[in-house]
N, C-alpha and C positions, 0 to 999 in steps of 0.2 A: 340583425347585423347593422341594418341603417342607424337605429336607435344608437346604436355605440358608438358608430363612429360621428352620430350629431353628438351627442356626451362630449367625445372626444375634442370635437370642433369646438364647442362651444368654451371648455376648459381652456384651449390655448387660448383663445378671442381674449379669456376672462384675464387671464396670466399677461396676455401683451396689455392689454389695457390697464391693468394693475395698476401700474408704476404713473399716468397720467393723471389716472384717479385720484392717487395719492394723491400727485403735485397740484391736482384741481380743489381736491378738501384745504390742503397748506395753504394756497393762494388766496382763495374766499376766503378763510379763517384768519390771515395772517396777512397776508400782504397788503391785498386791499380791504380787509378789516377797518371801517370810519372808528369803529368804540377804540383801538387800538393809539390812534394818534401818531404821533412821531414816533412810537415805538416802532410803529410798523417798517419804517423804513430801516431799523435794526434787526428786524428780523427777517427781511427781504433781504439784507445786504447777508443774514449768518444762512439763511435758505440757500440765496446764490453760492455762498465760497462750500458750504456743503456737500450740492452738488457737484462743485468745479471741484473739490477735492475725491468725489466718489467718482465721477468720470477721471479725473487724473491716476489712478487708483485700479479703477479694473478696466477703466476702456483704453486711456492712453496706454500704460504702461506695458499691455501683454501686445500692444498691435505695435509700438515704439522698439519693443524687446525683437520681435520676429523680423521686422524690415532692420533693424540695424543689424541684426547677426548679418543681413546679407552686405549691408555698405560698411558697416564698421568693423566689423568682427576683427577679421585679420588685423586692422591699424591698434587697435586695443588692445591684443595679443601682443604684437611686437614691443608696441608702448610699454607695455609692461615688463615683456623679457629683458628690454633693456636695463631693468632698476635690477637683475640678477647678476650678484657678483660673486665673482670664483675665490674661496679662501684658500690662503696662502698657510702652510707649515713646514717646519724645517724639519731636518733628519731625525731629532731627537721629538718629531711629534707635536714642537709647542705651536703654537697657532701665531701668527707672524703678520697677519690682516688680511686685506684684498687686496685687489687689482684696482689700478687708479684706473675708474671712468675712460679716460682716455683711450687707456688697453682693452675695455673690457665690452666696446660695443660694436657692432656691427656695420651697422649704416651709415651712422653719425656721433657728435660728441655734442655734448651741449652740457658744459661747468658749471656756468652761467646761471643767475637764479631767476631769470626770465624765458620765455617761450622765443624761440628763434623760429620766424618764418624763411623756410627752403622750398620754397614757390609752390609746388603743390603738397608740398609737405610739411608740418609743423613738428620741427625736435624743442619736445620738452627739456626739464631739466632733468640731469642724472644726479639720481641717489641709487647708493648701492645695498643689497641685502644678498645674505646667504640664502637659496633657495633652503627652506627646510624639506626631509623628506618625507617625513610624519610628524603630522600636527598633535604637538604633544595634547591631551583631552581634555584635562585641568584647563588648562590656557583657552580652549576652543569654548568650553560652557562658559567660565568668565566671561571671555569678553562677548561672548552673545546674550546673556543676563545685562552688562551695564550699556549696552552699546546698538542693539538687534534683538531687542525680547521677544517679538514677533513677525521673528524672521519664520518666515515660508509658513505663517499661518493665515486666515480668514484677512488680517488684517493687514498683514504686506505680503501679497503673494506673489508680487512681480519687479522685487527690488524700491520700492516706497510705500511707505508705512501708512496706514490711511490716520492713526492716532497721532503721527508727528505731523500731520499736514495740519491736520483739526487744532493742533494746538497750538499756533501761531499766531492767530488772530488774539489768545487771551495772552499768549506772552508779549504781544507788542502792544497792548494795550498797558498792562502793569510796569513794562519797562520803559516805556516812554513817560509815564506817569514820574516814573523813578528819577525819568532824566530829566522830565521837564522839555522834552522835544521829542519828534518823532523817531524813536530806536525801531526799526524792524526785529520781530522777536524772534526766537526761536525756535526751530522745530525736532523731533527726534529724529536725525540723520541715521540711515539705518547704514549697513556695511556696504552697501553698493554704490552709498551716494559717498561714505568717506572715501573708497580708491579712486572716485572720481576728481576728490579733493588731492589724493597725496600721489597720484602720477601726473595728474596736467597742475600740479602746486596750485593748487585755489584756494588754501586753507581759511580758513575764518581771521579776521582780523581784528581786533577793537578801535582800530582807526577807522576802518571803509563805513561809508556812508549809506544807507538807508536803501538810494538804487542799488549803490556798488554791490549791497547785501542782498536784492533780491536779485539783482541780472546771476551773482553768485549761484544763489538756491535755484533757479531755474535752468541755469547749464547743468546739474548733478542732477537737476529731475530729467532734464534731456536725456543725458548718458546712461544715469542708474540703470532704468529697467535694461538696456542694452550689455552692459557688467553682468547685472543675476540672467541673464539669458544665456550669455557666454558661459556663465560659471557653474549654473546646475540643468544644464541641457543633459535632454532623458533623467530628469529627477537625481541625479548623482549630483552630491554638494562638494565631492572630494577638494574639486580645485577651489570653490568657492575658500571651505578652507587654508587651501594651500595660500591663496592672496592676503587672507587675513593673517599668516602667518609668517608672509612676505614681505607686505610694503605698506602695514602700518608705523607709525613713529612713535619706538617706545624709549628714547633717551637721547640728551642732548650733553655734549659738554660745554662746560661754560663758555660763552661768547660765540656759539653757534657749533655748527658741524653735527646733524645729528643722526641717528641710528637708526634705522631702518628696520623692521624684522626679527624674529625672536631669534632664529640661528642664530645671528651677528650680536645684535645686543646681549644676550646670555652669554656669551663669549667675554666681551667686554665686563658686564655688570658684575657675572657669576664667577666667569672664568671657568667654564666647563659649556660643552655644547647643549642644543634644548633637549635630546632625548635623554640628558640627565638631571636635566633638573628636579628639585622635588616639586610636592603639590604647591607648597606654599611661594614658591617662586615663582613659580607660572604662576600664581593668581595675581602677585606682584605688577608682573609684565603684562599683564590681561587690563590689570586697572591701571596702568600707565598710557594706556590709548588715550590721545588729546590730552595730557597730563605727564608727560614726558619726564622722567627720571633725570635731576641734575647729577650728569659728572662731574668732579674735579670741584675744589673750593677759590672763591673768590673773594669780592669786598665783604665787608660786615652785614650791608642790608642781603645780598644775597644769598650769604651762608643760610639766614635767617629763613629766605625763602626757600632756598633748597631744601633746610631739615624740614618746615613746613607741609613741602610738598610731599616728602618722602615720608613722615605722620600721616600724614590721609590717604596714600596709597595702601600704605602696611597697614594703620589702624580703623580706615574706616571704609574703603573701596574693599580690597582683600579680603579683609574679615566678612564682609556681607556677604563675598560668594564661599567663604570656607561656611557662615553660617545657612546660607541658602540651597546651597548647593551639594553638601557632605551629609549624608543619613548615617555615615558611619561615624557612632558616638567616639569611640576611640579616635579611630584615621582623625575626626576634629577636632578634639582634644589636641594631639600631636602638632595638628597644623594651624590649630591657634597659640600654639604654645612660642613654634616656631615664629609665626611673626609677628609677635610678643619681643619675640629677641633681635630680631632685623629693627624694629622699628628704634632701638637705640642709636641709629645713626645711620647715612646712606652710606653705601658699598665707595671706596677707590675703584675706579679700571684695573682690573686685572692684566699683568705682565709677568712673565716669568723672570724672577732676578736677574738671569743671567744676559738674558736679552735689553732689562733696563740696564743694566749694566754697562753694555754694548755703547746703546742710544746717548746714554750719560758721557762715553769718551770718545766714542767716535763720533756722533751727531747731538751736541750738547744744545743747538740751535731747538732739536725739533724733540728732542728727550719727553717735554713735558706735554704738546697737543700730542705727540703719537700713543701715547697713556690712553686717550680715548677714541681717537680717530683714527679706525685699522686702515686708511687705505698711506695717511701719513706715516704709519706706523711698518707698513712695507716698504714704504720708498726709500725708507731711512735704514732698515735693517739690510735689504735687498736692492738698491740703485739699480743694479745693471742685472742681476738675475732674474729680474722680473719681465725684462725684454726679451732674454733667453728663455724663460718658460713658457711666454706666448706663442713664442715661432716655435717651440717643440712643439705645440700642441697645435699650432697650425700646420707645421708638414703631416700631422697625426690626421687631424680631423677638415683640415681648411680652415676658413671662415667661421664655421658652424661649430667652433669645440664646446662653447657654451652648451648646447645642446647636450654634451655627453657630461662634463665635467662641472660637477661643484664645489670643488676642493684638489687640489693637489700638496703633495710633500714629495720635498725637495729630497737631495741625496747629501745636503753639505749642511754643518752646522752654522746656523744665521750668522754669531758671534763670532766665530771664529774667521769666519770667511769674510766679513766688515773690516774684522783685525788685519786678513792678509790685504783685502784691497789698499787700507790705508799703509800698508809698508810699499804695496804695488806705487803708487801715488806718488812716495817718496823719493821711490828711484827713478821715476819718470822726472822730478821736479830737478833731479839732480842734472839724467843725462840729456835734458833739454838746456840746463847751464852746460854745462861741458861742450854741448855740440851747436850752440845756437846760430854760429856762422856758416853751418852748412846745411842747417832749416827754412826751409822754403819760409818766407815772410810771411804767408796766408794760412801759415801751420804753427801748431805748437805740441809740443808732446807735454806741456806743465800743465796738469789741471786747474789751479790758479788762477791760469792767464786764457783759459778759452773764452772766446767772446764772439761776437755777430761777426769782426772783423778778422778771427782766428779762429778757425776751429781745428780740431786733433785728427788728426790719421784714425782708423780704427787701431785699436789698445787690446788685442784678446789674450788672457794669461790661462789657461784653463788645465786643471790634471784630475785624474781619473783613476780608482781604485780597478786592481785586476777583474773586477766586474763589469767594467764599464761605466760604474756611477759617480761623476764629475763631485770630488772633494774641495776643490776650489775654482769659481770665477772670479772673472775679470772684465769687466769690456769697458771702457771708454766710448762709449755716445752709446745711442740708442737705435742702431739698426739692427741689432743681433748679428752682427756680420759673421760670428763664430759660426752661426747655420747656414753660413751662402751667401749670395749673392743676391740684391735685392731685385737684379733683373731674371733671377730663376727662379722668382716666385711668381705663380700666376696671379695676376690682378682680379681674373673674376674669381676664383675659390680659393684663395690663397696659398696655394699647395707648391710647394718645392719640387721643381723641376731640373734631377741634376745635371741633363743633358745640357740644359743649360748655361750650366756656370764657366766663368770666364777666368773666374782668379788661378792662376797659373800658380805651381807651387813652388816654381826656382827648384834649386839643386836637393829639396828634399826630397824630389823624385827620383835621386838616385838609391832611396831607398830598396823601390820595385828593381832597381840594376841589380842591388846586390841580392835581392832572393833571387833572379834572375840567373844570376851567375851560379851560385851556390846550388841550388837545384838540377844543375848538370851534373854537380860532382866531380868535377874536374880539375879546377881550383884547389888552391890552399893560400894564403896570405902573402904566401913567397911569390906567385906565379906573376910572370914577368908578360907586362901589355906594353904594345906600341906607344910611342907617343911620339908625335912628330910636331912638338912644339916644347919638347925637354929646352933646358939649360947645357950648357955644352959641359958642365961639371955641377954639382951639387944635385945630385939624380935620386938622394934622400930624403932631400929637404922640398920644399915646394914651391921653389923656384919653377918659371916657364921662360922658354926661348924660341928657337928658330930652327936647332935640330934635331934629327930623330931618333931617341934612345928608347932600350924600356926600361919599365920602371915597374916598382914592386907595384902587386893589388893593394897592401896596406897603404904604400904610400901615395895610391891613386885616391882612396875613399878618403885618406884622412885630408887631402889637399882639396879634396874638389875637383880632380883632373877634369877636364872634358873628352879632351883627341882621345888618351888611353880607353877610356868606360866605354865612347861610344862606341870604337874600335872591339871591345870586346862584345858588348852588349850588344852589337848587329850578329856578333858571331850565334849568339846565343839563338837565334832563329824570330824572325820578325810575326810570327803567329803565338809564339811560346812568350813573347813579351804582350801583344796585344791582349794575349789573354787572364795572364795577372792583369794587366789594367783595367779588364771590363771586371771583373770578379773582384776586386779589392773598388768599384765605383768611380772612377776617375772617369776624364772624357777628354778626350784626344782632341788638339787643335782642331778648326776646319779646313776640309779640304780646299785647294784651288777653283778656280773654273775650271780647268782643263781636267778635275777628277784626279791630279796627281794631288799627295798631301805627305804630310812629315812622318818617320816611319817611326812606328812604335821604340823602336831603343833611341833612337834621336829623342823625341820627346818625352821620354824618363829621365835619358841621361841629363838635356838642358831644360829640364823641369818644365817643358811648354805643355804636357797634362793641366789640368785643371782638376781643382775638389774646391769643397768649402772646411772650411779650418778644422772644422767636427769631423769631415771625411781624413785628413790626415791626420790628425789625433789617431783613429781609429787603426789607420795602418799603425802609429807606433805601438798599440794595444796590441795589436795581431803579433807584431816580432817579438812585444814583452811577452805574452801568452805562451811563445810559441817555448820560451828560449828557460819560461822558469820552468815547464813541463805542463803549461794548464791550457794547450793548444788542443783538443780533445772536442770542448765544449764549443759551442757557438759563442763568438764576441760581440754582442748588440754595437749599433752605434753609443757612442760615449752621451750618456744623456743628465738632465737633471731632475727625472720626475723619477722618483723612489717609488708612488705608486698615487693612482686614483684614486679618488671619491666621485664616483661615478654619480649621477643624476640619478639613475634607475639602477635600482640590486640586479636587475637583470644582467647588466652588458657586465663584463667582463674581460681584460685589457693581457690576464696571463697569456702566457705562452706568444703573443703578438709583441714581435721584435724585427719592424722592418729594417733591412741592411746588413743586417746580422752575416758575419763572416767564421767560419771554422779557421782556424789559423793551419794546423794538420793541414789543411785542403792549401795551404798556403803554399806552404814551406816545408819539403819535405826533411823527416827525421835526421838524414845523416848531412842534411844543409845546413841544421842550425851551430853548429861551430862554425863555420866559415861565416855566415851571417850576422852571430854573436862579434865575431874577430873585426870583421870589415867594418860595422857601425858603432863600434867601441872607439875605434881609428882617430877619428876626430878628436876625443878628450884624449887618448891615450898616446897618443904617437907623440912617438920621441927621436929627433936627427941632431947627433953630436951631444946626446946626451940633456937636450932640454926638448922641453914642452915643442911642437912644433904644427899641430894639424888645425883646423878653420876654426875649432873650440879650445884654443891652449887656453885660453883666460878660464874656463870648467877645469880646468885638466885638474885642478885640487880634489874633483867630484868623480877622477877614477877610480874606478873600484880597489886597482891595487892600490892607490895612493891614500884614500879616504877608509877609515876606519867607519866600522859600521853599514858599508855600502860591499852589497856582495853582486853586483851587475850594473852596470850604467852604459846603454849605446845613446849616441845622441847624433842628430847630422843637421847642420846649418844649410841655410838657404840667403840669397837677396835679389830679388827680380828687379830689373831694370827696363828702359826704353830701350832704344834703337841707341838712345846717349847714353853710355856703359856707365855716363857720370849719375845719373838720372834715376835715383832711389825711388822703387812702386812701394815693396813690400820686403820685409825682414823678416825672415821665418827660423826658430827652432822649433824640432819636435823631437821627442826622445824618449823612453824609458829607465824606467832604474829599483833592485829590490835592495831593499834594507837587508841586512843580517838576520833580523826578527822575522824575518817572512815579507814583511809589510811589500807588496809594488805597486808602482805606479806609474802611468803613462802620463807625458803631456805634452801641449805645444802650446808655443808663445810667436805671437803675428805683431810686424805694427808696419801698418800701411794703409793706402788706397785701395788697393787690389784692380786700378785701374791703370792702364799704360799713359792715360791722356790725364793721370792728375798723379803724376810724381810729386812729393813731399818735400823731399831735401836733396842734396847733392854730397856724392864719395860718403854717404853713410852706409854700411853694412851692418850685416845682425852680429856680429861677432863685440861690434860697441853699440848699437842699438839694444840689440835682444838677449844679449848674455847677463848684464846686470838685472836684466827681470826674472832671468833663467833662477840667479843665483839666488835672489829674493824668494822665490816659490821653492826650491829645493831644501833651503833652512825651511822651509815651514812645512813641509812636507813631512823631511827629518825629525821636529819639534813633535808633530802630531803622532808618528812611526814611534821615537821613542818613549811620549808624554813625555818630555820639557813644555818649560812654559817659553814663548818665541818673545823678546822685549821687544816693548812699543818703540815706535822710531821716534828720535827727538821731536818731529814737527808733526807729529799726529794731531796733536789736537788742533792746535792748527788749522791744517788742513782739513780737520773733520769740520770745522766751524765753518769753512768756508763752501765745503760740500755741502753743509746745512744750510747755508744762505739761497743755494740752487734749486735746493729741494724743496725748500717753503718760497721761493720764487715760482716754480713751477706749479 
């Protein structure tokens, strides 16, 4: 037993002393060798970087990889999550681009093509990519054949290649030879060292200089092995893939802006996503690593170089991995055959007509980069719904919706909904002429004329098919205000808090008066309420005075009474109105100090509730549901995501519809005639035979009056200061079905939604909000019938000059 274990002892002794031994024969033989001459110090200096390469190699790199999972890990992580951008698609499916950087990052933003130091923290630049969700496998052996041949074997086993290191010394020898001065050469970057290149942007340059070039190589051998540590921790390479399929760079369009990731560029390049592409495409996009695919055509020399490049992708990169890589004599046949035929020429950016189309008349500024650059490409299709898709998915998810979401589609068609904004536009440009001397100086409602000196009230136009899915927006600036209030969102998770919303809804709150009323069954349209501020004659009309008559219910709702409503609407019992309000989402003034506060029919009738634009939308849904028979079903909030592309096939978003309202549980059955009656009022009422209630200017859009329209309620709103002169906000909301079945809910806002930043002065929604009204309901009708809606004379116009903003921005 002693015997073995001296064996044993002496084995190890023999094994650590091995490698000394070595370097003891090398050094005698070689270093200080006298027969050798000057050579010797040739081979001393390839002996030294040898070693400094086999230490860099298995010693530094596996001890580099383990200590930085613990100090870097996370910063790498995040670094990276932020190059993941969310694609955008319309209702009909077409792919529409991303989200601008801006919207689409968490912590910080950085556009910018340099590193911005934020004290203890460094934001890189953003480039955005589709996360893909399977690494198509064509693409994944390409580019590890031209790019990582030995990757996780003997020779790079911890994110640097021990062949690419060794081979630097002979390539800087031959290319400085070349140049005639000292080039540092090149070494085989394997995939760990390029993400280190394409998320802190270090890329290789033919300008940088010799240090510039090795300080370069020395930060990505820093990082490297801390990347493949991160990325195949417990031997799983999944994500290593996934990164490779993320945030390399495989296409640029002409004069910069370039493509990120196979999702994204496949889109672009193919026009189809990566789990469809064929083989011979992913090998394309495999050998376009560092070799970037030209978009778009330019001058003469770079046509030259674009077809160039796009020859040696297809015919000499491509073809080596379909011939290296394919055992199947067929399957290579096909897929040499295929790019045989690609190699005739590079691909255009793919766009669907109907959407270039759009771009070409409404934003002819940005028509031709949005061809390749998807995030230009949404800004321009989508302005203001892109703002509204973010804050859905922040009251959804918070902060954190990245995490869930890699794609969403829309409920409206891109095209068509660019068209209504530029008619929205129109009528804004009109009735800011018409009303200019009663617009605050610091405001403007003309798109035109915004500027650092003026800016717009919020603009929301927004309507919504009998399911709840938003057919048309609108917003004017960029705070989503159609979802609330920017102080009821929380700052640390982002999440909408509607207890806290402040925006008051004015007299559309007498919406909840008239379920209110009608829900007792007591009522009927005739039924005669106090009002102790009538007219001492014209008790039809909606005239107000100083004595006390009654007056019909119809002609209370279609006037806007006050004294009558609230006089009734206290009758109606002050728990039976509080409790519509909590169940339909509103939120009640705050109380006093002394714990006394405003009683629920007071604060319906004089609209001092509070929602955000989407919650009163939602109530006119709830009366449309209730009123065409489709009150039965649950009414979601009025939203714009048709549906997810979730991160993970795991989660799934069905059946989750917070807010969700039964309209039945609303309104009950033998209410909604009287309901139907009382909110029709407005367009419909008529004293002495003309038009006469807060909506006569609609009144063409009554259902008896308008052919084609088989229901239309509507109820106006305009909140004011303490100074009744002192315009916050102008609200319609309303419903209405076509004859064809078609219905649709909507409301239109233009304000501050603040008491302490009034707009204008003696404007009301009846000359504010009614020509936007009119504006969306022809296009509503357009869409309902299929007519085609004509562009407005000054579209283009004004689409050129919305283009100026948006490539501004």
């Amino acid at each position: 037993m002693l015997g073995l274990i001296r064996v044993l002892l002496r084995s190890l002794e023999l094994v650590a002393l091995l490698p000394f031994r070595i370097l003891q024969i090398v050094l005698d033989g070689v270093a200080f060798n006298p027969r050798l001459g000057p050579l010797r110090h040739v081979a001393s200096a390839a002996i030294a970087y040898t070693l400094l390469a086999i230490f860099l190699v298995y010693v530094f790199a596996p001890i580099r990889g383990a200590i930085g999972h613990y100090t870097q890990g996370d910063k790498l992580h995040y670094d990276a999550e932020r190059w993941l951008a969310t694609a955008i698609y319309d209702a009909r499916g077409s792919f529409v681009g991303t989200f601008d950087p801006r919207l689409d990052s968490l912590r910080d933003v950085n556009y910018s093509s340099e590193a911005i130091d934020l004290g203890d923290y460094v934001a890189n630049p953003d480039h955005k990519s589709i996360p893909v969700r399977e690494v198509p496998e064509s693409y994944w052996q390409c580019l590890v054949y031209h790019e990582d041949r030995n990757l996780g074997s003997l020779l790079n086993p911890f994110g640097i290649d021990l062949a690419g290191v060794l081979k630097i010394p002979f390539s800087t020898v031959r290319r400085s030879i070349a140049a005639k001065r000292l080039v540092v050469g090149v070494g085989g970057s394997t995939l760990a060292m390029q993400f280190v290149r394409v998320i802190y942007k270090t890329p290789p340059s033919q300008h940088e200089g010799a240090m510039t070039k090795l300080k370069r190589k020395v930060g990505e051998w820093w990082l490297a092995p801390v990347v493949y540590r991160e990325l195949t921790e417990g031997g799983d390479n999944r994500e290593l893939k996934q990164w490779a399929a993320n945030h390399l760079w495989l296409a640029q369009r002409t004069g910069g802006s370039p493509l990120h990731g196979i999702e994204l560029t496949s889109r672009i390049v193919f026009g189809k996503e990566a789990a469809d592409l064929s083989v011979a495409q992913q090998f394309v996009l495999a050998s376009a690593v560092n070799r970037p695919i030209i978009l778009l055509e330019g001058s003469e020399r770079l046509n030259a170089v674009r077809m160039d490049r796009w020859r040696y992708l297809t015919e000499v990169r491509a073809r080596t991995c379909a011939e290296k890589l394919i055992k199947d004599e067929a399957l290579q046949k096909e897929v040499l055959f295929e790019l045989v035929a690609m190699a005739a020429g590079p691909p255009d950016p793919k766009i669907k007509p109907r959407l270039q189309d759009a771009l070409d008349k409404y934003a002819p500024g940005l028509a031709l980069p949005a061809q390749a650059n998807p995030v230009v490409r949404a800004n321009a299709l989508m302005p203001a719904a892109r703002y509204g898709l973010r804050e859905e998915m922040k009251q959804r998810y918070g902060f954190g919706w990245r995490d869930h979401v890699r794609g969403v589609t829309t409920t409206f068609d891109a095209a068509r909904n660019l068209a209504f904004a530029d008619a929205v536009r129109a009528k804004l440009a009109e009735v800011h002429a018409r009303y200019t001397s009663k617009i605050d100086a610091a405001f403007t409602l003309d798109p035109a004329k915004i500027s650092a000196e003026r800016r717009s009230p919020d603009v929301i136009v927004a309507a919504a098919n009998a399911k709840g899915e938003i057919v048309r927006y609108f917003e004017q600036g960029e705070n989503a205000a159609y979802f609330g209030s920017p102080f009821a969102r929380e700052a640390a998770t982002g999440l909408y808090d509607a207890r806290r919303e402040s925006r008051m809804v004015a007299s559309t709150g007498k919406i909840i008066a008239a379920i209110a009323i009608a829900n007792t069954m007591r009522d009927t349209p005739q039924s005669v309420y106090l009002d102790k501020q009538a007219p001492a004659q014209g008790l039809e009309g909606c005239g107000r005075g100083n004595e006390s008559h009654g007056r019909r219910a119809l002609t209370a709702f279609a006037c806007s009474l006050n004294d009558p409503l609230m006089t009734r609407t206290a009758q109606v019992g002050q728990a039976r109105v509080k409790r519509l309000i909590d169940q339909l989402g509103y939120t009640m003034p705050p109380t006093n100090a002394d714990g006394s506060g405003t009683p629920p029919s007071t604060a319906v009738v004089l609209g001092q509730v509070a929602a955000a634009p989407r919650r009163v939308h939602q109530l006119a849904g709830v009366v449309l549901a209730s009123l065409i028979g489709r009150g039965a079903s649950p009414l979601p909030m009025p939203t714009l995501v048709k549906g997810y592309d979730f991160t993970s096939l795991d989660e799934d978003g069905a059946g989750d519809a917070p807010g969700s309202v039964v309209p039945n549980k609303i309104i009950r059955a033998g209410a909604r005639p009287l309901v139907q009656a009382l909110l029709q009022a407005p367009l419909c009422y008529e004293a002495g035979g003309r038009p006469t209630g807060t909506l006569k200017d609609l009144s063409g859009w009554c259902a008896r009056r308008h052919p084609g329209v088989k229901l239309h309620f509507a109820k106006t709103g305009t909140q004011v200061t303490e100074d009744i002169s002192a315009t916050v906000d102008a609200w319609i909301t309303g419903g209405l079905q076509f004859s064809n079945g078609a219905a649709y809910s909507y409301v239109v806002v233009v304000g501050t939604g603040s008491s302490s930043a009034p707009w204008a002065h003696n404007l009301h929604a009846s000359q504010v909000a009614v020509p936007l009204v009119d504006a969306l309901l022809k296009d509503l009708e357009a869409e309902a019938t299929g007519k085609k809606q004509p562009a407005p004379a000054k579209a283009k116009a004004t689409a050129q000059k919305g283009g100026a903003r948006l490539s501004a921005n």
